[in-house]
PQR file of N, CA, C, O and H, with PARSE charges and radii, in Angstrom:
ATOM      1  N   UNK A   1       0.829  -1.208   0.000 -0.4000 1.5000
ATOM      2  CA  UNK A   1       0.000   0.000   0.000 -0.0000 2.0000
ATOM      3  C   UNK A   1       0.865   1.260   0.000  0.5500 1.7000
ATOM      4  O   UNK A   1       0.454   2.269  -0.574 -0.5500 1.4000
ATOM      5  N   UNK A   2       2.130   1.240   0.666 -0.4000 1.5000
ATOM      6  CA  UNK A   2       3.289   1.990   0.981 -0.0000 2.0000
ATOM      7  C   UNK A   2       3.112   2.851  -0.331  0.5500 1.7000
ATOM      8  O   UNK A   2       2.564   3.900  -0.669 -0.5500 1.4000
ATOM      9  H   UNK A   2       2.464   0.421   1.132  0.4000 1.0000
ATOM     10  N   UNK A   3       3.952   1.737  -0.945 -0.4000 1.5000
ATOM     11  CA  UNK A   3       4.713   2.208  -3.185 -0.0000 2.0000
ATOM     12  C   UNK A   3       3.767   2.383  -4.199  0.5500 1.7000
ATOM     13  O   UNK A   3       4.073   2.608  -5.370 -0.5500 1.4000
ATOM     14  H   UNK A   3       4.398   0.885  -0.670  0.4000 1.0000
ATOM     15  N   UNK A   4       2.043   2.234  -3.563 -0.4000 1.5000
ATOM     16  CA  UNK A   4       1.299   2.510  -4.253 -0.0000 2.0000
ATOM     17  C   UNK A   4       0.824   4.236  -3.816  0.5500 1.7000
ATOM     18  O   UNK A   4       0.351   5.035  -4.624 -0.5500 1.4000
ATOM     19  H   UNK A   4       1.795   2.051  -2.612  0.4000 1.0000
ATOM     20  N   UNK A   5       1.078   4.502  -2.445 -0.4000 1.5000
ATOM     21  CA  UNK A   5       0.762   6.057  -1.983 -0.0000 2.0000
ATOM     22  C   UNK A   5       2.056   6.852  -2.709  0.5500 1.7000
ATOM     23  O   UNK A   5       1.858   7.914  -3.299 -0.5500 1.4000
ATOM     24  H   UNK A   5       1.463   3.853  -1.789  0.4000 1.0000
ATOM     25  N   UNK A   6       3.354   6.272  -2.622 -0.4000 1.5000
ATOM     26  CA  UNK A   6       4.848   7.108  -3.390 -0.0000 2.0000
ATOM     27  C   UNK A   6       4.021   7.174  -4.870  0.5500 1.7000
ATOM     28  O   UNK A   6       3.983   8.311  -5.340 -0.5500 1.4000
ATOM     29  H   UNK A   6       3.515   5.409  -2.143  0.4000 1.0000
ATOM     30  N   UNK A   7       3.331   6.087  -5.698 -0.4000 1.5000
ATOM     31  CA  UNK A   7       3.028   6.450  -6.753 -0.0000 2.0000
ATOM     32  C   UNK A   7       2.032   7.631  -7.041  0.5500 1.7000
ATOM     33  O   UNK A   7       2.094   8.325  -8.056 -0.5500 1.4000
ATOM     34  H   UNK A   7       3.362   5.164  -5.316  0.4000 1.0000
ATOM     35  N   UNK A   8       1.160   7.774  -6.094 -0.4000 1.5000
ATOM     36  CA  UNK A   8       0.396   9.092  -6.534 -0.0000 2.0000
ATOM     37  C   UNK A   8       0.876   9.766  -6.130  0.5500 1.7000
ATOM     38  O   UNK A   8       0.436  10.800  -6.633 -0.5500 1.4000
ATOM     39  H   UNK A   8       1.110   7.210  -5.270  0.4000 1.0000
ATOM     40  N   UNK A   9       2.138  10.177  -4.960 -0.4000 1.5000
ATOM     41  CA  UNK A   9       2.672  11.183  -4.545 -0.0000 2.0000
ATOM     42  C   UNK A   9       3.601  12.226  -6.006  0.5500 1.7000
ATOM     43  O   UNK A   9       3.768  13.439  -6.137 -0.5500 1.4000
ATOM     44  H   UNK A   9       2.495   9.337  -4.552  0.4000 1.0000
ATOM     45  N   UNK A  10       3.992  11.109  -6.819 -0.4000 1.5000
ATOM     46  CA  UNK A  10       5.196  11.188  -8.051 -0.0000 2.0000
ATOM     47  C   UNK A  10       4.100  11.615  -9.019  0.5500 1.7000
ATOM     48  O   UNK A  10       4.237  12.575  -9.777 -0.5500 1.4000
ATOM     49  H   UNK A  10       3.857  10.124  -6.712  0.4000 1.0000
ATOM     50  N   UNK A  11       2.956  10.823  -8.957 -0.4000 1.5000
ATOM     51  CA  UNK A  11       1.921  11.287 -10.221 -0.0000 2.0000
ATOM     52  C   UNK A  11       1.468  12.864  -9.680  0.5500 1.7000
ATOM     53  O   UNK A  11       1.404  13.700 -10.581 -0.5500 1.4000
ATOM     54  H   UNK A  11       2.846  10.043  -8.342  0.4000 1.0000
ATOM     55  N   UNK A  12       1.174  13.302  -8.397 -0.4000 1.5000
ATOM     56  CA  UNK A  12       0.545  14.694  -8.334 -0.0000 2.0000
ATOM     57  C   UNK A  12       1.563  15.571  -8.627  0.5500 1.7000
ATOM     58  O   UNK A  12       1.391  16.597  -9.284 -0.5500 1.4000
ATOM     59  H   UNK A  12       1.225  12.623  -7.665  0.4000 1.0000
ATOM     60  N   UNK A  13       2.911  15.112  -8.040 -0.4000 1.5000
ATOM     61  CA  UNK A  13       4.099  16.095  -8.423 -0.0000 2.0000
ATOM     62  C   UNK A  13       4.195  16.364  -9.632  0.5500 1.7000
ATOM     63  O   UNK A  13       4.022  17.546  -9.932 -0.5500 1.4000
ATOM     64  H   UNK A  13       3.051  14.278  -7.506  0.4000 1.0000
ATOM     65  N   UNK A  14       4.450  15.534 -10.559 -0.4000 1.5000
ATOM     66  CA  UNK A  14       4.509  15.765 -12.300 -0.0000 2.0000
ATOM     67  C   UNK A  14       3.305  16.373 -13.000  0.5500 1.7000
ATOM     68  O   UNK A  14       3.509  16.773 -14.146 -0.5500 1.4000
ATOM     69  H   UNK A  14       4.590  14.574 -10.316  0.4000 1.0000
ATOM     70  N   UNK A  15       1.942  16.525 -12.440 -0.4000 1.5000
ATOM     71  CA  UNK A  15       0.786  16.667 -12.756 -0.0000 2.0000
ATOM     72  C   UNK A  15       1.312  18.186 -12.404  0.5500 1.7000
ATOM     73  O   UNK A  15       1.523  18.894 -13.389 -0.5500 1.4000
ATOM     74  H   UNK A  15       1.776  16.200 -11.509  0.4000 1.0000
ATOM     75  N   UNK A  16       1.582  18.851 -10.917 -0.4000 1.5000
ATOM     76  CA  UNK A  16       1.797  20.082 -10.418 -0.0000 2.0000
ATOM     77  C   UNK A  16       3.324  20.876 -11.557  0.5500 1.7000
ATOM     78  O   UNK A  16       3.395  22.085 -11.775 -0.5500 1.4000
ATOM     79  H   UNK A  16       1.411  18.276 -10.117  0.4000 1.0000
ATOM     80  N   UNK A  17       4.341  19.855 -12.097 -0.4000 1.5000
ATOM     81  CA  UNK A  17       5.224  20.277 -12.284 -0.0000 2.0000
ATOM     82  C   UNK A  17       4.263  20.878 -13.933  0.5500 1.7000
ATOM     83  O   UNK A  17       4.545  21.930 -14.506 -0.5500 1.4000
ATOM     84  H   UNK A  17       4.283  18.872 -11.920  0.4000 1.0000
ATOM     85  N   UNK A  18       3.610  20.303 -14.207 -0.4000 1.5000
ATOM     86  CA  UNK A  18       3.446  20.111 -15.607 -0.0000 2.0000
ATOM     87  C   UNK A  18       2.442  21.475 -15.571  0.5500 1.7000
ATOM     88  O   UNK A  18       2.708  22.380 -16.362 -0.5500 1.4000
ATOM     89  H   UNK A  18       3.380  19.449 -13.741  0.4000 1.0000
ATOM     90  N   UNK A  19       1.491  21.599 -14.817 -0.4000 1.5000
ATOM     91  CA  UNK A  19       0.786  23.284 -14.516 -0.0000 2.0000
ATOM     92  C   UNK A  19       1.729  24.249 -14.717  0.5500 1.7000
ATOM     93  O   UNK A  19       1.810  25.086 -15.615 -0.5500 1.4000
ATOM     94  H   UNK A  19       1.274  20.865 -14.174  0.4000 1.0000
ATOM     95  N   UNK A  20       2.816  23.924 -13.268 -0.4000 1.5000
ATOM     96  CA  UNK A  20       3.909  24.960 -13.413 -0.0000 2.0000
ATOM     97  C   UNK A  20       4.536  25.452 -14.066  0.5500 1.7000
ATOM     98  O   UNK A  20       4.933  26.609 -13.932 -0.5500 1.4000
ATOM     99  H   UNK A  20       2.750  23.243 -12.538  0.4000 1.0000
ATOM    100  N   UNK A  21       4.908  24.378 -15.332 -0.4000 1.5000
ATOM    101  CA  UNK A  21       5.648  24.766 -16.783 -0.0000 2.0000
ATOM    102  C   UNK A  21       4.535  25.486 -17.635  0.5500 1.7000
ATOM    103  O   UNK A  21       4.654  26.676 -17.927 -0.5500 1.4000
ATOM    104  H   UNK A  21       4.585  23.438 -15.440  0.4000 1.0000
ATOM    105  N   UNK A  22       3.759  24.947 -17.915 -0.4000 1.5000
ATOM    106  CA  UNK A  22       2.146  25.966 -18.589 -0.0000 2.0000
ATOM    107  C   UNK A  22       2.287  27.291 -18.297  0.5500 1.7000
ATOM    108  O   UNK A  22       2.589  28.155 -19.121 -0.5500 1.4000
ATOM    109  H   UNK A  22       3.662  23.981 -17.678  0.4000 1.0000
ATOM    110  N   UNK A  23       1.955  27.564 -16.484 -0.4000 1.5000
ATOM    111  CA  UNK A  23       2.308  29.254 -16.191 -0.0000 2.0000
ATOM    112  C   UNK A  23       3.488  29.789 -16.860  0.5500 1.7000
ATOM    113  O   UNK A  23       3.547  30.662 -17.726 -0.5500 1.4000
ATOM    114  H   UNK A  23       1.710  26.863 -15.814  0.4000 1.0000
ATOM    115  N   UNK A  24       4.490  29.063 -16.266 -0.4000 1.5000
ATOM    116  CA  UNK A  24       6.120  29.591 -16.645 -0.0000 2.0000
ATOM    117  C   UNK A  24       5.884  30.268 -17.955  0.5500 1.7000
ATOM    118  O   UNK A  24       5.652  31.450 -18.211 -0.5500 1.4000
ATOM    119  H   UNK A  24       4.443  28.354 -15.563  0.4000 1.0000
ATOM    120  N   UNK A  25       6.040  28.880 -18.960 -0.4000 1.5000
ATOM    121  CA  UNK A  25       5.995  29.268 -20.405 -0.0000 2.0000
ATOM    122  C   UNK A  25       4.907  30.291 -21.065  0.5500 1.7000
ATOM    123  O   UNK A  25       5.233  31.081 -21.951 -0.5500 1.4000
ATOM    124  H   UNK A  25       6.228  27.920 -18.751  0.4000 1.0000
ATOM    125  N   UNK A  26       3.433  30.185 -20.486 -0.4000 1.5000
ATOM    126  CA  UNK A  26       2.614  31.539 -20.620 -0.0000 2.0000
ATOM    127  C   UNK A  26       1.833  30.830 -22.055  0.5500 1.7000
ATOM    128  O   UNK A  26       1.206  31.427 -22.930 -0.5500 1.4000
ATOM    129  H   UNK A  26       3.169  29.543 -19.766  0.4000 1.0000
ATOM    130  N   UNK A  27       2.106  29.448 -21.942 -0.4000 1.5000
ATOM    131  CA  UNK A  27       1.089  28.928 -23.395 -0.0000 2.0000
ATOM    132  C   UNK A  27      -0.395  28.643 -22.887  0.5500 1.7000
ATOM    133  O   UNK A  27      -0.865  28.761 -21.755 -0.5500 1.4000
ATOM    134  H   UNK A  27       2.615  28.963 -21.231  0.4000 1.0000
ATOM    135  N   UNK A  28      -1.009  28.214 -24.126 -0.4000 1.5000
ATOM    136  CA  UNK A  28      -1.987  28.093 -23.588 -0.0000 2.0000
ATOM    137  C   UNK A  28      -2.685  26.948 -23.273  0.5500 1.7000
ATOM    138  O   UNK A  28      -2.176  26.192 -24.101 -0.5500 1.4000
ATOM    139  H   UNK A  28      -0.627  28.118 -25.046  0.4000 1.0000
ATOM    140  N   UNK A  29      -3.408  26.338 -22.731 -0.4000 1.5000
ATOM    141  CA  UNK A  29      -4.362  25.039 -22.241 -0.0000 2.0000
ATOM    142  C   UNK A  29      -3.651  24.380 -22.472  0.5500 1.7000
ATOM    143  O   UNK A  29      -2.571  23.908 -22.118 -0.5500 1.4000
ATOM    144  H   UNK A  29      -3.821  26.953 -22.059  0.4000 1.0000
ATOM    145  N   UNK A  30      -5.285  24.326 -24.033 -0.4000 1.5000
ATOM    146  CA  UNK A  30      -4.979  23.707 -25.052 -0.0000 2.0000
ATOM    147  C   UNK A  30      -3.796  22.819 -25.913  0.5500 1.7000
ATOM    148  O   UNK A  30      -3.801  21.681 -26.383 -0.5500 1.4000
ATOM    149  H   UNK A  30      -6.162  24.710 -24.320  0.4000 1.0000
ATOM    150  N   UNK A  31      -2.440  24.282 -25.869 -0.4000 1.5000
ATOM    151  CA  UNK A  31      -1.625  23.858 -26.438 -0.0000 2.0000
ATOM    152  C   UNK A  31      -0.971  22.890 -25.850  0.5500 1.7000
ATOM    153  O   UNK A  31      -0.460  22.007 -26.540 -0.5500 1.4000
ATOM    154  H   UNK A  31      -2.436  25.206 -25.487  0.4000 1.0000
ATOM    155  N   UNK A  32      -0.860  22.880 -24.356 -0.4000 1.5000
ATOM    156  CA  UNK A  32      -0.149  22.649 -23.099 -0.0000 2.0000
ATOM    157  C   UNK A  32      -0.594  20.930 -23.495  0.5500 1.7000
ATOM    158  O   UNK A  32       0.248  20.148 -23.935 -0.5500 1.4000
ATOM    159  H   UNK A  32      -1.275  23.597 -23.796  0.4000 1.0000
ATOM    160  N   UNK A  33      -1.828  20.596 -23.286 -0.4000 1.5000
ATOM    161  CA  UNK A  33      -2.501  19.565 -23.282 -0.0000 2.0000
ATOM    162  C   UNK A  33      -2.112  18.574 -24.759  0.5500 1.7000
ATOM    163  O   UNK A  33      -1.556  17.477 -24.696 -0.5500 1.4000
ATOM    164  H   UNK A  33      -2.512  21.232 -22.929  0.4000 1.0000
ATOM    165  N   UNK A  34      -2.431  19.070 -25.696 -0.4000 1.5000
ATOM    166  CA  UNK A  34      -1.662  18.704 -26.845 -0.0000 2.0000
ATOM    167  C   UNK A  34      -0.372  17.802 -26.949  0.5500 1.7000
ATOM    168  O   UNK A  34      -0.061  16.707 -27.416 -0.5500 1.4000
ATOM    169  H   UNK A  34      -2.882  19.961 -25.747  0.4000 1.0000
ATOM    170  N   UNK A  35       0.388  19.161 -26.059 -0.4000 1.5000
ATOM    171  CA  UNK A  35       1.969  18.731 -26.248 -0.0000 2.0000
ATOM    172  C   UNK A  35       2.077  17.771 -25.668  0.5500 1.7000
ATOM    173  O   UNK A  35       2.866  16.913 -26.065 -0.5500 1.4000
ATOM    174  H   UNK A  35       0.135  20.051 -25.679  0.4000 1.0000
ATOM    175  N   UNK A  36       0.989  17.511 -24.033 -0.4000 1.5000
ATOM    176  CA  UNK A  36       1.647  16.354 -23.097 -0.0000 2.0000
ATOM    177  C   UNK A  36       0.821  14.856 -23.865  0.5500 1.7000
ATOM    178  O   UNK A  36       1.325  13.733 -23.855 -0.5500 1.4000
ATOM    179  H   UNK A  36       0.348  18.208 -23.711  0.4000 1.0000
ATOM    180  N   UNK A  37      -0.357  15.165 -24.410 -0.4000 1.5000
ATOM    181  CA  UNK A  37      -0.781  13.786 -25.424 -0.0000 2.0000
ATOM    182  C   UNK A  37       0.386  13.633 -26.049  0.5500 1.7000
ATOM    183  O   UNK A  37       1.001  12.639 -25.660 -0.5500 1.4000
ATOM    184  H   UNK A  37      -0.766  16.077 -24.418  0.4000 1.0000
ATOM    185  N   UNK A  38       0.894  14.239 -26.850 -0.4000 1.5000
ATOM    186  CA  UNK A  38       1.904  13.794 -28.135 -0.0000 2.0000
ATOM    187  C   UNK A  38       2.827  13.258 -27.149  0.5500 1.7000
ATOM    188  O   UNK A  38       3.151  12.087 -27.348 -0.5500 1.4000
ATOM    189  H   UNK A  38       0.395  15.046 -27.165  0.4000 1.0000
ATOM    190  N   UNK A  39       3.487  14.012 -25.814 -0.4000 1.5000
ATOM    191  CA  UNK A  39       4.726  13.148 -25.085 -0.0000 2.0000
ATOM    192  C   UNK A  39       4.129  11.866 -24.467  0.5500 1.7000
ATOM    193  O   UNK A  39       4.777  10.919 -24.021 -0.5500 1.4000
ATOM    194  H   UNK A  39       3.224  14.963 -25.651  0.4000 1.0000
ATOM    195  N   UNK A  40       2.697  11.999 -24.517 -0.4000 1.5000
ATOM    196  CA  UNK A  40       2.597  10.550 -23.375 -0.0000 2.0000
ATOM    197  C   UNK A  40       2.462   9.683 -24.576  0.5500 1.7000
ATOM    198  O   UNK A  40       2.901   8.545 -24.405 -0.5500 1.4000
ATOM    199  H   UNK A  40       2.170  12.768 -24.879  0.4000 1.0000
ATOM    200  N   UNK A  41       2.006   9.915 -25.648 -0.4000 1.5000
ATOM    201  CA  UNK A  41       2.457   8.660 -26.916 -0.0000 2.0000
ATOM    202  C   UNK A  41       3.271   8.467 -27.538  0.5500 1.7000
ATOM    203  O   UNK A  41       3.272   7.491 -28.287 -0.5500 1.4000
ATOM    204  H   UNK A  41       1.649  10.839 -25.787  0.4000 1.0000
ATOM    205  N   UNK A  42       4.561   9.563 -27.446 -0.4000 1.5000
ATOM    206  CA  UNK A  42       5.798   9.719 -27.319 -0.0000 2.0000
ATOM    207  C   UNK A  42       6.538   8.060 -26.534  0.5500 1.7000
ATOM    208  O   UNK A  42       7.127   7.044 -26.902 -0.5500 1.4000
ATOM    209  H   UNK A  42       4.560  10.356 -26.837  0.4000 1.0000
ATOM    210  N   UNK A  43       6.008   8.691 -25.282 -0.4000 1.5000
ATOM    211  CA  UNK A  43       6.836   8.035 -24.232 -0.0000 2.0000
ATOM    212  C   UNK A  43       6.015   6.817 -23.718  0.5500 1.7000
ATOM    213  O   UNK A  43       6.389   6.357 -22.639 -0.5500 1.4000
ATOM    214  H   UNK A  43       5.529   9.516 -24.983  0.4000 1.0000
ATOM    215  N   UNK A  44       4.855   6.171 -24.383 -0.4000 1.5000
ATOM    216  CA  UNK A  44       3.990   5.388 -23.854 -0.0000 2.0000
ATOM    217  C   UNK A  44       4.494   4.103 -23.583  0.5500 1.7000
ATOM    218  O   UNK A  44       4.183   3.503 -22.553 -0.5500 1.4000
ATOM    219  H   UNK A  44       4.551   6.544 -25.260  0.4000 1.0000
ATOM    220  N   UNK A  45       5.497   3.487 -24.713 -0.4000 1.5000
ATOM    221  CA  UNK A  45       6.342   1.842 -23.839 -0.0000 2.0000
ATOM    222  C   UNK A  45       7.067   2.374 -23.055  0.5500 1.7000
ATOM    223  O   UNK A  45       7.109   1.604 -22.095 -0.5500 1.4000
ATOM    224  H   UNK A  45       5.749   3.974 -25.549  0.4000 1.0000
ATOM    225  N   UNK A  46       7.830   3.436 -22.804 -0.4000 1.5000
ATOM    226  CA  UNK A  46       8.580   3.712 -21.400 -0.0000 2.0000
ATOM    227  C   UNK A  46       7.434   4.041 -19.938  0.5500 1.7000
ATOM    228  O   UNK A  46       7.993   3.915 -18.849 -0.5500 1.4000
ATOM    229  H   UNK A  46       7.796   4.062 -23.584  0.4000 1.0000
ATOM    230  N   UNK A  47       6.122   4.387 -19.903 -0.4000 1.5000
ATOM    231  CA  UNK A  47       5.118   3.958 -19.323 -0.0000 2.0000
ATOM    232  C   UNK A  47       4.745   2.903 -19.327  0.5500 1.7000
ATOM    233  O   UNK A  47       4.286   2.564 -18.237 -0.5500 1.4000
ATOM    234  H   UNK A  47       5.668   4.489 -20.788  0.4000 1.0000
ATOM    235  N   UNK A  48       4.714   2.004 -20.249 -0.4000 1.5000
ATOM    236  CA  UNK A  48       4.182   0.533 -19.769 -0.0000 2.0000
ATOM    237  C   UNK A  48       5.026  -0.112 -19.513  0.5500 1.7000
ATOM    238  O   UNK A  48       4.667  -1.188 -19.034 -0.5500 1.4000
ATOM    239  H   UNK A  48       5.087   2.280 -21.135  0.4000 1.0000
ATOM    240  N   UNK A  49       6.417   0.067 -19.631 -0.4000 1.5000
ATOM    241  CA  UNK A  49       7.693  -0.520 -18.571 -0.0000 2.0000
ATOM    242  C   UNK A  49       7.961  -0.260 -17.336  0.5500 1.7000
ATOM    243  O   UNK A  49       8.506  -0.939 -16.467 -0.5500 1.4000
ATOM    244  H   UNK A  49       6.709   0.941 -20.020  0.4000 1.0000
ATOM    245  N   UNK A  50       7.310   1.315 -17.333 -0.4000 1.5000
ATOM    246  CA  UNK A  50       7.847   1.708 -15.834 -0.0000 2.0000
ATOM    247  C   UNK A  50       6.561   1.052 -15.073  0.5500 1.7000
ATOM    248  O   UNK A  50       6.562   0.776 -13.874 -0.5500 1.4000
ATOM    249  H   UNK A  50       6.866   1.866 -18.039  0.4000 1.0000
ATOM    250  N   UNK A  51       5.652   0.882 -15.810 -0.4000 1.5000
ATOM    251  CA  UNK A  51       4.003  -0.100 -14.874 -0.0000 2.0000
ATOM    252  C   UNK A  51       4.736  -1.185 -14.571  0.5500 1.7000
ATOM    253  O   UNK A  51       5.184  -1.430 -13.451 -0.5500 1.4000
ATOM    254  H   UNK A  51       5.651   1.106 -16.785  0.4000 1.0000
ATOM    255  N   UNK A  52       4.858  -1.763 -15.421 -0.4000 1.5000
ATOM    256  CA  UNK A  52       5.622  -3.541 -15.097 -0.0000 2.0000
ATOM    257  C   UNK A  52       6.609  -3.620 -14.420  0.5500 1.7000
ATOM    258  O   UNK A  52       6.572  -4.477 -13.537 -0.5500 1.4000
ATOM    259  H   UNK A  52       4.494  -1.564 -16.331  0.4000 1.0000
ATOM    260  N   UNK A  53       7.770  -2.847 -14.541 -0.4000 1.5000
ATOM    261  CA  UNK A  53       8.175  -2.827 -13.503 -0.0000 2.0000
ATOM    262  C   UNK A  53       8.062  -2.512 -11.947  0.5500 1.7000
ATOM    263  O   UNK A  53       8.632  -3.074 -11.012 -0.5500 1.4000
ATOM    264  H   UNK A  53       7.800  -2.152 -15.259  0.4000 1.0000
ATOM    265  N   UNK A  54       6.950  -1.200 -11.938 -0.4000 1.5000
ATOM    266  CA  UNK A  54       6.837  -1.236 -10.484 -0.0000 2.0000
ATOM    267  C   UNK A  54       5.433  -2.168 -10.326  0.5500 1.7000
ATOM    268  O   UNK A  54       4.840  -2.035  -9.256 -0.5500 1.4000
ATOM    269  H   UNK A  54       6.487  -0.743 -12.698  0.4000 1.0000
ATOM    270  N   UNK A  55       5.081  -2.743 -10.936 -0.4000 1.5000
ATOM    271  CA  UNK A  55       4.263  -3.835 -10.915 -0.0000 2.0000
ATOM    272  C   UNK A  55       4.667  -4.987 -10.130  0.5500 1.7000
ATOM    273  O   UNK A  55       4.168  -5.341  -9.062 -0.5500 1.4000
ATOM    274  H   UNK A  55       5.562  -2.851 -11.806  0.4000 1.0000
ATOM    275  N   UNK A  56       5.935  -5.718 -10.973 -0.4000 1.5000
ATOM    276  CA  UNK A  56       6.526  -6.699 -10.127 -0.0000 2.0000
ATOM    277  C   UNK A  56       7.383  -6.630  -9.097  0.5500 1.7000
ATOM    278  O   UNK A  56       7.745  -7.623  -8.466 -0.5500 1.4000
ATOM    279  H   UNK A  56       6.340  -5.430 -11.841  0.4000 1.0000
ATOM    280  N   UNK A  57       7.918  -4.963  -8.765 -0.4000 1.5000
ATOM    281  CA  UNK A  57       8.540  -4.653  -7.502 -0.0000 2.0000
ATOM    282  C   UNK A  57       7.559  -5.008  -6.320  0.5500 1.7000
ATOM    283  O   UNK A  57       7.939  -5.684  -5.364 -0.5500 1.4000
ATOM    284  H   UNK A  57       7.624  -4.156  -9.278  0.4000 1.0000
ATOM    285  N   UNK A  58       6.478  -4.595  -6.417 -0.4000 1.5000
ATOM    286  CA  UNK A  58       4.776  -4.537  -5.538 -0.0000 2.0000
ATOM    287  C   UNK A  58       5.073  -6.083  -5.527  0.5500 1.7000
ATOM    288  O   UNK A  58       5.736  -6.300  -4.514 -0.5500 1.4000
ATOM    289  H   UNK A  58       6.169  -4.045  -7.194  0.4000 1.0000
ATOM    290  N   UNK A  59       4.917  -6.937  -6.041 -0.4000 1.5000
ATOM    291  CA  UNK A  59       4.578  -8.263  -6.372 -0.0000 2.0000
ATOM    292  C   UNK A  59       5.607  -8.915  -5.670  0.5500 1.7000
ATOM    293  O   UNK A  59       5.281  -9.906  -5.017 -0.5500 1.4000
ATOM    294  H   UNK A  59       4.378  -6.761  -6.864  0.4000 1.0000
ATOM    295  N   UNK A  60       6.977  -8.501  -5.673 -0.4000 1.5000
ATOM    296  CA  UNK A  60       8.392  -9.115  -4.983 -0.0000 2.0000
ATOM    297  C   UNK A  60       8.048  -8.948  -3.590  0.5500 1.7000
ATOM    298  O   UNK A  60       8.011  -9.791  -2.695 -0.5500 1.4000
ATOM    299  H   UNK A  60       7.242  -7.696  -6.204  0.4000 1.0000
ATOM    300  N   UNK A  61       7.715  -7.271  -3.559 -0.4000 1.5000
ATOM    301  CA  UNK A  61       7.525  -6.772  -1.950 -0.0000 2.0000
ATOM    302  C   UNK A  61       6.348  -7.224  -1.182  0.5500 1.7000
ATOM    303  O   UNK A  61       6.178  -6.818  -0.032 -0.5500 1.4000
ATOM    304  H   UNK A  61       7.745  -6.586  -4.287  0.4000 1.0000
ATOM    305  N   UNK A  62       5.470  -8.095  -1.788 -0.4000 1.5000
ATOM    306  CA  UNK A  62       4.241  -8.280  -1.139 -0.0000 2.0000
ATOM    307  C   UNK A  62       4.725  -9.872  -0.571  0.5500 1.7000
ATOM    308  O   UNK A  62       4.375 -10.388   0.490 -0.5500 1.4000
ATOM    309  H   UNK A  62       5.608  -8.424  -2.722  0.4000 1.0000
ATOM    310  N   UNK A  63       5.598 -10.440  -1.583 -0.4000 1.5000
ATOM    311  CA  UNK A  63       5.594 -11.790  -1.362 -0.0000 2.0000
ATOM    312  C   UNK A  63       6.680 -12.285  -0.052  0.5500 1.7000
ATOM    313  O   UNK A  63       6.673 -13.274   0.681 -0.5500 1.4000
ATOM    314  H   UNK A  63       5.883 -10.020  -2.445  0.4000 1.0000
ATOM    315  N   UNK A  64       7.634 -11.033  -0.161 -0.4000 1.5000
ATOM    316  CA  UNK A  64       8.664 -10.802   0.535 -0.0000 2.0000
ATOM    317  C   UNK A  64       7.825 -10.476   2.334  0.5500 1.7000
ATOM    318  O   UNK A  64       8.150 -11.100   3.345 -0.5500 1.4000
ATOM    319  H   UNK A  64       7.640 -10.230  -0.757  0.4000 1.0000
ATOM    320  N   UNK A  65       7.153  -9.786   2.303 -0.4000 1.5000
ATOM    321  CA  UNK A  65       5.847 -10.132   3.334 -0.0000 2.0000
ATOM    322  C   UNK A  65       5.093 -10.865   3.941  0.5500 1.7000
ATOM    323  O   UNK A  65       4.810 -10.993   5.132 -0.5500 1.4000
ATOM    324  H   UNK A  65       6.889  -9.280   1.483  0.4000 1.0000
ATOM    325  N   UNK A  66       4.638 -11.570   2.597 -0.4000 1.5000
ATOM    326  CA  UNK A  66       4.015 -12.906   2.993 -0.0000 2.0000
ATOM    327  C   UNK A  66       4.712 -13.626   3.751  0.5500 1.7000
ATOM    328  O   UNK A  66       4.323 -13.930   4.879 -0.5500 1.4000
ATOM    329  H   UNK A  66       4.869 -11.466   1.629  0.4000 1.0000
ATOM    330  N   UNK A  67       6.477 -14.224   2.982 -0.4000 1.5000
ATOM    331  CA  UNK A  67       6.766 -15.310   3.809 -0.0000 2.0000
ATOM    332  C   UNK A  67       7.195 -14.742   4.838  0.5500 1.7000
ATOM    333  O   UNK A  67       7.587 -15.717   5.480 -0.5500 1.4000
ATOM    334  H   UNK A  67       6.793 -13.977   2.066  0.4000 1.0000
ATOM    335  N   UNK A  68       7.469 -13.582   5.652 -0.4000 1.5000
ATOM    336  CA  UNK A  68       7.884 -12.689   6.397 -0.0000 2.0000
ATOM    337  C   UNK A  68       6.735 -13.201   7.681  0.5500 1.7000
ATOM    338  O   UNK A  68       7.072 -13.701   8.754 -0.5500 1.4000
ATOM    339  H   UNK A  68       7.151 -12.790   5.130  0.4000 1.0000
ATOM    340  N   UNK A  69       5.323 -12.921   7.231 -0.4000 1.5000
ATOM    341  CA  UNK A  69       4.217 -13.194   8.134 -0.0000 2.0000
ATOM    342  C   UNK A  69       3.997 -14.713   8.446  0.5500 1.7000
ATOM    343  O   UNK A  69       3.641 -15.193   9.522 -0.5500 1.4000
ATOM    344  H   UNK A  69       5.050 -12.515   6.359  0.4000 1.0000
ATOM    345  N   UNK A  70       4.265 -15.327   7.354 -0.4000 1.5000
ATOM    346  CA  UNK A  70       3.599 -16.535   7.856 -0.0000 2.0000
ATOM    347  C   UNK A  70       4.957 -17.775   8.398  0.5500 1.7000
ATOM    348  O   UNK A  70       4.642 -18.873   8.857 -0.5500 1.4000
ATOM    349  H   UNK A  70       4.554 -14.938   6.480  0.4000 1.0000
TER
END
């Protein structure tokens, strides 16, 4: 539950960083929104690697628990 709260902590930060660059730069929405579609299909197998991987980190760390508990 831990590395799943760090994950929305990292998702609101980049969400906040990504506003922040919008103000900075002084573009608009729209354009803003655009650009981050084109980077997230840009960058979309480096998103579904970084899932799988912290996928099976969760999966190591849970099991690493288990035999820990029982």
């Amino acid at each position: 539950m831990s590395s799943f709260k760090i994950a929305i902590i990292i998702f609101i930060i980049f969400i906040g960083l990504l506003i922040f660059d919008m103000i900075k730069t002084g573009m608009k929405v729209t354009m803003a929104i655009i650009e981050f579609i084109m980077l997230l299909l840009e960058g979309i197998w480096n998103i579904i690697l970084i899932v799988l991987c912290s996928a099976l980190m969760i999966l190591v760390i849970a099991f690493i628990v288990f035999l820990m508990k029982s």
